[in-house]
N, C-alpha and C positions, 0 to 999 in steps of 0.2 A: 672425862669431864671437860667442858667445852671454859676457855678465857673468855676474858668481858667482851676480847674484839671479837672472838668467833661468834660469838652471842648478836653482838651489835650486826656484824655483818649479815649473821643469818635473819636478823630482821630486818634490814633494809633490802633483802635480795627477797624475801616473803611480800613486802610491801611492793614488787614489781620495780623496784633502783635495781638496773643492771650498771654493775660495775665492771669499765673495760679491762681489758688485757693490757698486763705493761708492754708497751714496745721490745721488741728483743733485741736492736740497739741499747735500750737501756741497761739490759739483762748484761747483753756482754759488756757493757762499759764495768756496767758494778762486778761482776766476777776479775775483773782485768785491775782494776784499782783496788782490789780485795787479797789479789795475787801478790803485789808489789813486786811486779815482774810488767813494768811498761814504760813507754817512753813516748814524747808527743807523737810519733810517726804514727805507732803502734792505737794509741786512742783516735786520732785523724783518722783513719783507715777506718776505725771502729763507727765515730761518727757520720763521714760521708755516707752510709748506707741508709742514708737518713736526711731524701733534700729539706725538708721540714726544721728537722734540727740544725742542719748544716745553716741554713737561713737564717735560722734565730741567733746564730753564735755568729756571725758576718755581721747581723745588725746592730746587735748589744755591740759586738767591736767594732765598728765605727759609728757610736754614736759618740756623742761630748762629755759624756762621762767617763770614757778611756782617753778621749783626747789623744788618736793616735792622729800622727804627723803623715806616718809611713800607710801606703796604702796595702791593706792586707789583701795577697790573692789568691791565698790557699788553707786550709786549716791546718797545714803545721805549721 
C-alpha cells in the first residue's frame, strides 16, 4: 500500500513535475552527520566537491549577518 507522499509524488511525476536528483554531496554529508563519526575537516572535504555549494557557504559567511572580522580562506 502506497503513503500520502508516494501517492502525491506519483501524481506530480504523472502530471509530467520531474523531480531532480539530490546532489550526492548532500547524500554524503547526511550519511556523515548521521554516523556521528565527523569532524569540520572531514565535512569541508565532503563539501568542497561541490563549487556551488562551496560558494554559497563563503557568501552567507561573509555576509553582515556573521559579522565576521577575520577573513575566511578555506572551509575548515
Amino acid at each position: 500500500m502506497k503513503t500520502d507522499d508516494e501517492k502525491a509524488i506519483a501524481k506530480l511525476t504523472s502530471s509530467g513535475i520531474k523531480i531532480p536528483p539530490q546532489p550526492q554531496v548532500l547524500i554524503e554529508l547526511r550519511k556523515r552527520l548521521e554516523s556521528d563519526d565527523f569532524n569540520v575537516r572531514a565535512l569541508a572535504k565532503i563539501i568542497a566537491k561541490d563549487p556551488g555549494l562551496s560558494a554559497m557557504l563563503f557568501k552567507a559567511v561573509r555576509s553582515p549577518v556573521f559579522g565576521r572580522s577575520k577573513k575566511i580562506e578555506s572551509l575548515e
